[in-house]
TORKOL-4160 file (C-alpha; in steps of 0.2 Angstrom, whole numbers, padded with zeros to 4 digits, m for minus):
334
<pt num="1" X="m0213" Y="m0005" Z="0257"/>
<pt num="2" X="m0227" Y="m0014" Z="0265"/>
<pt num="3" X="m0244" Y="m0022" Z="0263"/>
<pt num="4" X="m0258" Y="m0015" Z="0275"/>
<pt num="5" X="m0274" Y="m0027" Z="0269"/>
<pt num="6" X="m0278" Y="m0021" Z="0250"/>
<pt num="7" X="m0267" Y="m0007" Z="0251"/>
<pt num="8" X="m0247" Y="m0004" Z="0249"/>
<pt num="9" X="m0239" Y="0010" Z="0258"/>
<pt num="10" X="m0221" Y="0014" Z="0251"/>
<pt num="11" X="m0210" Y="0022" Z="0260"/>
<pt num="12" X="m0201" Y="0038" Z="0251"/>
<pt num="13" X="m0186" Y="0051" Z="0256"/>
<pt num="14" X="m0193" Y="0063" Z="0244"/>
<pt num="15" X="m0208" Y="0075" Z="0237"/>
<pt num="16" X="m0225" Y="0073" Z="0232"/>
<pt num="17" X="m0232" Y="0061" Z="0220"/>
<pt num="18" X="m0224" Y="0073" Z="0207"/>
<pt num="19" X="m0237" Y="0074" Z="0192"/>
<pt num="20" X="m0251" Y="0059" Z="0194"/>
<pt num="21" X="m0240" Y="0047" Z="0187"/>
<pt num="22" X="m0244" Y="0037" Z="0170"/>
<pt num="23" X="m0241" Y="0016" Z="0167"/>
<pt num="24" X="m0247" Y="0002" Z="0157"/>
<pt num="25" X="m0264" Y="0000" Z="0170"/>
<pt num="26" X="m0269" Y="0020" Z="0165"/>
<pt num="27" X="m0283" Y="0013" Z="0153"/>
<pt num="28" X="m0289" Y="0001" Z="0169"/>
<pt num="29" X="m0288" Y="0010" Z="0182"/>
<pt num="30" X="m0283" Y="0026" Z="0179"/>
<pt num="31" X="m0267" Y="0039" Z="0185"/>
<pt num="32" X="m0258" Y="0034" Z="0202"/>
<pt num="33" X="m0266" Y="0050" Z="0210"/>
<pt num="34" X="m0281" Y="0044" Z="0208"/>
<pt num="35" X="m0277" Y="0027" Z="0219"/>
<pt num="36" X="m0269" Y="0037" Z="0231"/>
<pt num="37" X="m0278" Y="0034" Z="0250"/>
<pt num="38" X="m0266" Y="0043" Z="0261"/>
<pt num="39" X="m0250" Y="0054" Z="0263"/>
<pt num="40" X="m0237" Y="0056" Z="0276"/>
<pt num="41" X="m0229" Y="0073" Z="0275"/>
<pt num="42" X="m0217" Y="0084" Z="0284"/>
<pt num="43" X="m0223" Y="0101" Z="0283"/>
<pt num="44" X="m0212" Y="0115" Z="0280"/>
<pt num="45" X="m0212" Y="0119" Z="0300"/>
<pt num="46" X="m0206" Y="0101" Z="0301"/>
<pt num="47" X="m0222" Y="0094" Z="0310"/>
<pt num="48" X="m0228" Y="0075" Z="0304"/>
<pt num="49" X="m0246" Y="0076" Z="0296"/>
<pt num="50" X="m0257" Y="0060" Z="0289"/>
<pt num="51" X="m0267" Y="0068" Z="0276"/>
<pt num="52" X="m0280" Y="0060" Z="0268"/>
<pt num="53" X="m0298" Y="0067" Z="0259"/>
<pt num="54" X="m0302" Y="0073" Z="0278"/>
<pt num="55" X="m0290" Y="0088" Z="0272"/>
<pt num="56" X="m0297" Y="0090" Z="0254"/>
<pt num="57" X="m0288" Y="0106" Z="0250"/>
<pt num="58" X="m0270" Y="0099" Z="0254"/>
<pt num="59" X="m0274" Y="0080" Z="0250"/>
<pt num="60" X="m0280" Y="0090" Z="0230"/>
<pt num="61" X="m0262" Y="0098" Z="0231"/>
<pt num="62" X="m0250" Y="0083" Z="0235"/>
<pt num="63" X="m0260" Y="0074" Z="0219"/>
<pt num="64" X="m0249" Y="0082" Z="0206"/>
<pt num="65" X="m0246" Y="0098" Z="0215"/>
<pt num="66" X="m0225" Y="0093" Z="0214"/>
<pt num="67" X="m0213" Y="0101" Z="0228"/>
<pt num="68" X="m0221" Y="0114" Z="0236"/>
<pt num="69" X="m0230" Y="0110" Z="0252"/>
<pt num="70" X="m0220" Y="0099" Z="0262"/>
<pt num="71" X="m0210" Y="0082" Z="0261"/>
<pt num="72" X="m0217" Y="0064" Z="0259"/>
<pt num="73" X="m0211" Y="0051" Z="0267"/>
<pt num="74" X="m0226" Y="0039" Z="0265"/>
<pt num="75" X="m0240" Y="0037" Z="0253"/>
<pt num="76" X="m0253" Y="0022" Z="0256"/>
<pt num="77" X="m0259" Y="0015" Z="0237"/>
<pt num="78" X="m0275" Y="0006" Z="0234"/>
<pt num="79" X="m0271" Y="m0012" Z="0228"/>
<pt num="80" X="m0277" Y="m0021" Z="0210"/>
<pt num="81" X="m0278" Y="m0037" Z="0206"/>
<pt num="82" X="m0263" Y="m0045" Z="0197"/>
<pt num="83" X="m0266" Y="m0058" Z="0182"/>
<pt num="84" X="m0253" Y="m0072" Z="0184"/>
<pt num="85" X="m0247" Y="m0067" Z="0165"/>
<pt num="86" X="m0249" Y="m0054" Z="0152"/>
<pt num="87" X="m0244" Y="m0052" Z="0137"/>
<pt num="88" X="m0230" Y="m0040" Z="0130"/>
<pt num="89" X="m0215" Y="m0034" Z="0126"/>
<pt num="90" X="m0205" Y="m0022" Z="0117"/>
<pt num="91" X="m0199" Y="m0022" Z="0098"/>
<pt num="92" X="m0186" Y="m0011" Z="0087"/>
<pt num="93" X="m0193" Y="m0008" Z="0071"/>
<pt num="94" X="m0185" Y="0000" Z="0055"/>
<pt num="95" X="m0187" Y="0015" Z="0045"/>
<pt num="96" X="m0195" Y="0005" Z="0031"/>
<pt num="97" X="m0210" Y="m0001" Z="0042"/>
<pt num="98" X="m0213" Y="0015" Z="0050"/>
<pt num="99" X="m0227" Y="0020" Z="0037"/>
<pt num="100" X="m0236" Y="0002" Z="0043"/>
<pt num="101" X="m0232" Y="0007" Z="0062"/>
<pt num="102" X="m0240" Y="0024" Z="0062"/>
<pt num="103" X="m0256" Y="0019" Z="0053"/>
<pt num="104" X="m0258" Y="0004" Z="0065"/>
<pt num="105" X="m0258" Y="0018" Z="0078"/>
<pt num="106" X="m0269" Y="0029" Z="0071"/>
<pt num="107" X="m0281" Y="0014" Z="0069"/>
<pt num="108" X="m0279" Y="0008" Z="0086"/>
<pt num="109" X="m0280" Y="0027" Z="0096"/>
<pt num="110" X="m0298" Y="0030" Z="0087"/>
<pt num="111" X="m0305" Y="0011" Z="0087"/>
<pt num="112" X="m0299" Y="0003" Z="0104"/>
<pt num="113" X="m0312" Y="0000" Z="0117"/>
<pt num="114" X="m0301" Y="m0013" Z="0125"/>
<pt num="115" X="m0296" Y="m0005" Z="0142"/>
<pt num="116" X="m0282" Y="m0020" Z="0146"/>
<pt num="117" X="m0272" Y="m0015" Z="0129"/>
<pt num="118" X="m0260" Y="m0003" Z="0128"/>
<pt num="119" X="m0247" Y="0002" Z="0117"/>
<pt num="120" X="m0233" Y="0016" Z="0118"/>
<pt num="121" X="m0223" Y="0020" Z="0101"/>
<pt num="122" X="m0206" Y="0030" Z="0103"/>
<pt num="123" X="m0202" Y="0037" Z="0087"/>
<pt num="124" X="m0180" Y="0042" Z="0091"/>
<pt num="125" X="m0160" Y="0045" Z="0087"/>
<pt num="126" X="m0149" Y="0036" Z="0096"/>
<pt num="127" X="m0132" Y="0044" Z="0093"/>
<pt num="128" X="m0139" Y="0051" Z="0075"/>
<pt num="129" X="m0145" Y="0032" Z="0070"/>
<pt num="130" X="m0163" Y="0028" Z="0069"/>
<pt num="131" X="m0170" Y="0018" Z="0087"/>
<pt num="132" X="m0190" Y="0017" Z="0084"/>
<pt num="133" X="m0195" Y="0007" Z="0097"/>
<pt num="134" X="m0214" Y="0000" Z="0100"/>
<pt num="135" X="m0221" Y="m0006" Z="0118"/>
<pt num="136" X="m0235" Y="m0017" Z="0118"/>
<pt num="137" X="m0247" Y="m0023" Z="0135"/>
<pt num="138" X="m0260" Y="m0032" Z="0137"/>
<pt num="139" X="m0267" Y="m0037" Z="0154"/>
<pt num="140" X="m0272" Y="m0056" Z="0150"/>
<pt num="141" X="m0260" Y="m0071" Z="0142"/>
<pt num="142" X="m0270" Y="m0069" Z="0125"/>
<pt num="143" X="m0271" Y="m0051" Z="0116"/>
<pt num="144" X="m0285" Y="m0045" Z="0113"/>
<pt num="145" X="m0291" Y="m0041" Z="0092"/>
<pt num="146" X="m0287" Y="m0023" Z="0093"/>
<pt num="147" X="m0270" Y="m0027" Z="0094"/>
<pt num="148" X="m0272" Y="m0034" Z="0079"/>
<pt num="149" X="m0265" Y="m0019" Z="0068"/>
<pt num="150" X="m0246" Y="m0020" Z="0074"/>
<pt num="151" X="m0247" Y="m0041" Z="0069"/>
<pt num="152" X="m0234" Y="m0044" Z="0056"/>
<pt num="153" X="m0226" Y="m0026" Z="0055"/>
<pt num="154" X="m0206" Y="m0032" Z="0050"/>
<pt num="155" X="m0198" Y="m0028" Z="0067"/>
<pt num="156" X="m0177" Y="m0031" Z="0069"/>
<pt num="157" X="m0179" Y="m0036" Z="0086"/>
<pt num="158" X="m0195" Y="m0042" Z="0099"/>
<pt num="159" X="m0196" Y="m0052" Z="0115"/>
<pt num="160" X="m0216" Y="m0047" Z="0114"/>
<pt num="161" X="m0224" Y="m0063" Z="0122"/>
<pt num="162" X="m0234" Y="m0069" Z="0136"/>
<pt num="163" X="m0223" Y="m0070" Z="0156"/>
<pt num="164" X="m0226" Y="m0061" Z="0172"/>
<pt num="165" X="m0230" Y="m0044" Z="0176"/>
<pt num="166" X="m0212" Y="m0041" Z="0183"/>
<pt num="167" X="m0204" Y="m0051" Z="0171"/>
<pt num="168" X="m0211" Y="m0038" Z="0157"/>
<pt num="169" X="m0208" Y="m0024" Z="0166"/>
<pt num="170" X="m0190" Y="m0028" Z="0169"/>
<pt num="171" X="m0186" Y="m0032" Z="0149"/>
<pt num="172" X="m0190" Y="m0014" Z="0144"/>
<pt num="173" X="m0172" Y="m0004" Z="0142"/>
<pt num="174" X="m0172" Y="0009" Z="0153"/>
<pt num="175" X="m0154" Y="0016" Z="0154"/>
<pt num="176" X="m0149" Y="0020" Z="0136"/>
<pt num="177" X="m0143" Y="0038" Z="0140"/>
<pt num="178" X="m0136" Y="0038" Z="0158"/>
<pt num="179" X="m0123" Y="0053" Z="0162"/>
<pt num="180" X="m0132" Y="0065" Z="0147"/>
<pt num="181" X="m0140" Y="0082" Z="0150"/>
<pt num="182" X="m0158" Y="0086" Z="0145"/>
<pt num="183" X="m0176" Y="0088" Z="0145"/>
<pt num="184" X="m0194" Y="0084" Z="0145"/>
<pt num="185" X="m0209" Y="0093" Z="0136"/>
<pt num="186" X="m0226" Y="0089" Z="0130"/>
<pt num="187" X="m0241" Y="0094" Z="0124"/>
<pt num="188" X="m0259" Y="0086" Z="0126"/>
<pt num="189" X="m0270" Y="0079" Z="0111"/>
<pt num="190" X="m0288" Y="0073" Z="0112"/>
<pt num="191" X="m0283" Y="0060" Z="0101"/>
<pt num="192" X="m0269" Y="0054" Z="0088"/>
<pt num="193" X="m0274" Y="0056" Z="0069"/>
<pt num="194" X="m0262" Y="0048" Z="0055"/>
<pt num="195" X="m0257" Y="0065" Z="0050"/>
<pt num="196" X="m0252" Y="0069" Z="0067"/>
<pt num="197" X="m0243" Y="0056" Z="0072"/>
<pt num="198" X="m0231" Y="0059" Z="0054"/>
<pt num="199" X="m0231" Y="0077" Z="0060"/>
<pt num="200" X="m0222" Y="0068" Z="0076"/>
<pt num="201" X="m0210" Y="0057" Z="0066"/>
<pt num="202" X="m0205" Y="0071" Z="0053"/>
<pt num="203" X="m0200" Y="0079" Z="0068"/>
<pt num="204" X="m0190" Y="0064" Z="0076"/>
<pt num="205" X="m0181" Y="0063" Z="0060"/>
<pt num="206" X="m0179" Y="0083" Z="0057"/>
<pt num="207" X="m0171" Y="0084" Z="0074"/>
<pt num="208" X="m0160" Y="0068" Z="0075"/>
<pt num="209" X="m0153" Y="0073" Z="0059"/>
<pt num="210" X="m0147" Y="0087" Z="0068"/>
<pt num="211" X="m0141" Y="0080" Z="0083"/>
<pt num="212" X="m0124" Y="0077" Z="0081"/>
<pt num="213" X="m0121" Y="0095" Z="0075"/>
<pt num="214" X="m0125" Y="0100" Z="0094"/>
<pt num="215" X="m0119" Y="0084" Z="0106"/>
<pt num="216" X="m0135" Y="0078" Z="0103"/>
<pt num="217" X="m0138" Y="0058" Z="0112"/>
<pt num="218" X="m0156" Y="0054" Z="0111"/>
<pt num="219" X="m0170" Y="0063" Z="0101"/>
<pt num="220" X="m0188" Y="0054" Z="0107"/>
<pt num="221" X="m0205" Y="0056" Z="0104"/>
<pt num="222" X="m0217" Y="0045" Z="0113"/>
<pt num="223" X="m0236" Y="0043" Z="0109"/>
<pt num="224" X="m0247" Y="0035" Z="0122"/>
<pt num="225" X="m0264" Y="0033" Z="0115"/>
<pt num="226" X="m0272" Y="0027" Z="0130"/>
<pt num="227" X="m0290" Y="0023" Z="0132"/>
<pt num="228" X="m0300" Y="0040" Z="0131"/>
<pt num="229" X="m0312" Y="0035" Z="0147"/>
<pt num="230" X="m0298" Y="0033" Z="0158"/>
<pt num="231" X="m0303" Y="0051" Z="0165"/>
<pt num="232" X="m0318" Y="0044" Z="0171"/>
<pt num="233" X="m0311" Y="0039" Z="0187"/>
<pt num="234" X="m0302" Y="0054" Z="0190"/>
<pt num="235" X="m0303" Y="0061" Z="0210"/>
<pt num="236" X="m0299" Y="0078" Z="0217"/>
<pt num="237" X="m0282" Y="0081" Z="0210"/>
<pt num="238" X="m0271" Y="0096" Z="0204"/>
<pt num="239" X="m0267" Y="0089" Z="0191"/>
<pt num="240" X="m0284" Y="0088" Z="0179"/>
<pt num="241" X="m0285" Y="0075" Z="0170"/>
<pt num="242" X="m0304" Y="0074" Z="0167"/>
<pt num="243" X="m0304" Y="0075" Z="0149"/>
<pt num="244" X="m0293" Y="0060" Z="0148"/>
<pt num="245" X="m0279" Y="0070" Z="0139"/>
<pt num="246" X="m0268" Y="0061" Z="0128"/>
<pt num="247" X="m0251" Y="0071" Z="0133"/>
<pt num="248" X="m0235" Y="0068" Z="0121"/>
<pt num="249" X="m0218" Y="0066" Z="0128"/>
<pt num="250" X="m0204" Y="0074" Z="0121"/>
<pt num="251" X="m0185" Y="0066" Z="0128"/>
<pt num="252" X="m0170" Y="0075" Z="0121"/>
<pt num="253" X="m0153" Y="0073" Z="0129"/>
<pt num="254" X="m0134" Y="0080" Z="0123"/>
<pt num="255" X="m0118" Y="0081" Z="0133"/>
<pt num="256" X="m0110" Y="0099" Z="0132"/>
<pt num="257" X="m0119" Y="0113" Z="0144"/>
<pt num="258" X="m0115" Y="0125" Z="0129"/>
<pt num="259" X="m0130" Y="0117" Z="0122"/>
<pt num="260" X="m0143" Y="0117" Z="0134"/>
<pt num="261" X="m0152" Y="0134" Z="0128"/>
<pt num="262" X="m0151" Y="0128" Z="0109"/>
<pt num="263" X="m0158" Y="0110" Z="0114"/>
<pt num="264" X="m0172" Y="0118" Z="0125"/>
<pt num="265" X="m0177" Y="0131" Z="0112"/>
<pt num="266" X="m0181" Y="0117" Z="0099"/>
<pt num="267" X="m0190" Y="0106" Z="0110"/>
<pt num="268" X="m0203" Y="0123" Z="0113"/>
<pt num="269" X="m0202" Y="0126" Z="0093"/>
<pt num="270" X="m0208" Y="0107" Z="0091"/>
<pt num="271" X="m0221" Y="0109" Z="0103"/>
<pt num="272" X="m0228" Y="0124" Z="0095"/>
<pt num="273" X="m0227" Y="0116" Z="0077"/>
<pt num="274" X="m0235" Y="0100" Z="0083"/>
<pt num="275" X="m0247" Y="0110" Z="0091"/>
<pt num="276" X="m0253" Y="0120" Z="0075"/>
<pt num="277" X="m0254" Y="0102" Z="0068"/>
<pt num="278" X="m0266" Y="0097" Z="0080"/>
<pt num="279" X="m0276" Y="0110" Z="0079"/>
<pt num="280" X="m0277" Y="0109" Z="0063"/>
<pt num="281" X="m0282" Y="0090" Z="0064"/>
<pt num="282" X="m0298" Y="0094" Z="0077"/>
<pt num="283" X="m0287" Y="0086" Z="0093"/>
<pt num="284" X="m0282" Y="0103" Z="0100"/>
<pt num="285" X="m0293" Y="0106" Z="0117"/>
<pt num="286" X="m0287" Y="0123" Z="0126"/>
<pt num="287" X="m0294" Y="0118" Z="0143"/>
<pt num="288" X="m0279" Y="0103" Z="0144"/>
<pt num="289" X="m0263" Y="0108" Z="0151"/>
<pt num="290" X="m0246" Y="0100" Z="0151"/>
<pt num="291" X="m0243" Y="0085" Z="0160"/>
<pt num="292" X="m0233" Y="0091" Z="0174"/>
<pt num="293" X="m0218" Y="0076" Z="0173"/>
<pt num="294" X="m0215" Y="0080" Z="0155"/>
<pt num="295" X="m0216" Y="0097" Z="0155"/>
<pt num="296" X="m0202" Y="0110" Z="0151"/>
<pt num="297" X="m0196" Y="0120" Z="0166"/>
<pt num="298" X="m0200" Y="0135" Z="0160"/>
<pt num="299" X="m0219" Y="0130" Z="0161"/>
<pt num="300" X="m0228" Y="0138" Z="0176"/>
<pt num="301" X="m0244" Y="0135" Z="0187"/>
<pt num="302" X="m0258" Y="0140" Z="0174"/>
<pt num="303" X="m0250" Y="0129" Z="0159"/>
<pt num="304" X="m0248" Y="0114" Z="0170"/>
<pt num="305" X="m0263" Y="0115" Z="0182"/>
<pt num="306" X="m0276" Y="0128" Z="0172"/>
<pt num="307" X="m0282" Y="0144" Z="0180"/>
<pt num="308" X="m0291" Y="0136" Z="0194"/>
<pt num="309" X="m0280" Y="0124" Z="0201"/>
<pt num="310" X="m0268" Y="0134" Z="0201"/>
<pt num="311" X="m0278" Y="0146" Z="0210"/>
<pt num="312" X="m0280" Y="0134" Z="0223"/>
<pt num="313" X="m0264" Y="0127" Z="0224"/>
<pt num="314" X="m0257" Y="0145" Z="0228"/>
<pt num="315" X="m0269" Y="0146" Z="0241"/>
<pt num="316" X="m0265" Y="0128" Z="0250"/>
<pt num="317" X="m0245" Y="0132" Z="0247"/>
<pt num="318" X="m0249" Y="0150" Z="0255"/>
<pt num="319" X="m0257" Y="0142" Z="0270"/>
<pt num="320" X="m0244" Y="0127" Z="0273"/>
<pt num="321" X="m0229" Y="0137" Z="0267"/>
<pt num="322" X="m0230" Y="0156" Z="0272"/>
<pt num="323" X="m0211" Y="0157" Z="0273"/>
<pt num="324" X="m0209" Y="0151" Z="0257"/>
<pt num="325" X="m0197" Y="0137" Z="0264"/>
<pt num="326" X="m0201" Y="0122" Z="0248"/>
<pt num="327" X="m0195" Y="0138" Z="0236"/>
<pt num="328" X="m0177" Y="0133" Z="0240"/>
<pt num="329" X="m0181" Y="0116" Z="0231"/>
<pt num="330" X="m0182" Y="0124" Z="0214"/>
<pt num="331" X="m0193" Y="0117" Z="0202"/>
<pt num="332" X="m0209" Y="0123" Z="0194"/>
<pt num="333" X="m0218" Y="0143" Z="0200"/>
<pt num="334" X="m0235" Y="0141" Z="0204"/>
């Protein structure tokens, strides 16, 4: 990792920016796609290519496109400023204030103008016992008032306060279900109603109930109500994100291979019920697709990219890849 002026170039042994990549700035400045400068890629017939909006269709393709026209070994970031504090934190909260927690998120998703706050609730099971956890961001020392809703909610745990950027970042857990099997999915929302998000808790609680009757570890549902401008400043990128869709994130992990086909099946039969529920709540927009880094595998190009993209993306991968060589990777058909 380096610093080239007001830009920082990481240095990577892997595959494209996978999926536009989401964080606690998205309200501010947007997905990490979209502060993307330049790539350096291998290309399938192992030449070294600096590609940059001078090479629009392939630049569009590495910007969410995943693993399928070469290897990255470099991408150069555009820089943002860093406040010396902020102030957050996470919090555990118990089933008893999760009727306060949802309608403070309802109230928050339709009323925050404030693009420096941000707050992630995760509704989960944690080896069949309840683990609601609520993140909390703002980019400043002092919060501003439309954080205000989640103020006094009975938690059984915080360390919400104001400290460095690194310092929050490293006090949220990360590494509760190491050495587990499982899966992503998601669907995206225009929005995050109240009885939406107890459409996503029932779920949480219908699903952890039966975890331990299937090697179930973690059962998780995050909602992200991020600011609905953020698609404002969207660029060229395979992944559209425009219409500043609000995708869900679905986490379920187990231990016994015997239950990989049973865990993956309920994760889509959640999706498709939460996705009658949004419908029926006016926050259902055909045109947004699912966010590729939560997706379930057995998405494909039109549900993560839309008919266009993915038309496109075939096209670039066609011209980079004729021997189909990135294939051998795995992942996600175009």
């Amino acid at each position: 990792m380096s610093w080239e002026g007001e830009s920082l170039v990481l240095l990577l042994a892997g595959s494209p920016l996978a999926a536009a990549s989401r964080g606690s700035l998205i309200s501010m400045v947007s997905l990490a796609c979209d502060t993307v400068q330049c790539f350096t890629l291998v290309l399938p017939n192992g030449t070294i290519s600096k590609v940059d909006s001078r090479q629009p269709d392939l630049f569009f393709a590495l910007k969410g496109g995943l693993n399928r026209f070469g290897i990255v070994t470099q991408i150069k970031f555009k820089l943002f400023p860093e406040v010396p504090k902020v102030y957050g934190g996470y919090q555990v909260f118990p089933p008893t204030s999760i009727p306060a927690l949802i309608n403070a998120t309802s109230t928050f998703s339709a009323t925050n103008t404030d693009p420096k706050a941000q707050v992630i609730l995760s509704f989960g099971y944690l080896a069949s016992a309840p683990a609601h956890v609520f993140l909390t961001f703002y980019d400043g020392p002092i919060p501003s008032p439309s954080l205000a809703p989640f103020k006094n909610i009975p938690a059984l745990f915080s360390n919400v306060s104001t400290q460095s950027f690194s310092s929050f970042a490293k006090s949220i857990p990360t590494s509760d279900t190491a050495n587990t099997r499982g899966a992503f999915h998601t669907l995206s929302t225009t929005g995050y109603t109240l009885r939406f998000i107890e459409a996503v808790y029932n779920e949480t609680t219908f699903y952890g109930a039966l975890s331990a009757q299937h090697s179930g570890v973690f059962i998780n549902y995050d909602i992200e109500p991020f600011l609905r401008t953020y698609g404002q400043k969207t660029t060229d990128s395979a992944y559209p994100h425009a219409k500043s869709p609000l995708p869900l994130n679905l986490y379920f992990t187990w231990t016994l291979p015997t239950e990989d086909a049973f865990w993956r099946g309920k994760m889509q039969q959640s999706v498709d019920l939460l996705t009658a529920v949004a419908k029926r709540e006016g926050i259902w927009d055909p045109e947004l697709t699912a966010y590729p880094n939560y997706a379930l595998s057995t998405y494909s190009g039109n549900q993560l990219y839309g008919t266009a993209n993915a038309a496109r993306l075939r096209k670039v991968k066609a011209a980079v890849d004729p021997q189909g060589v990135m294939d051998l990777t795995g992942g996600f058909k175009l």
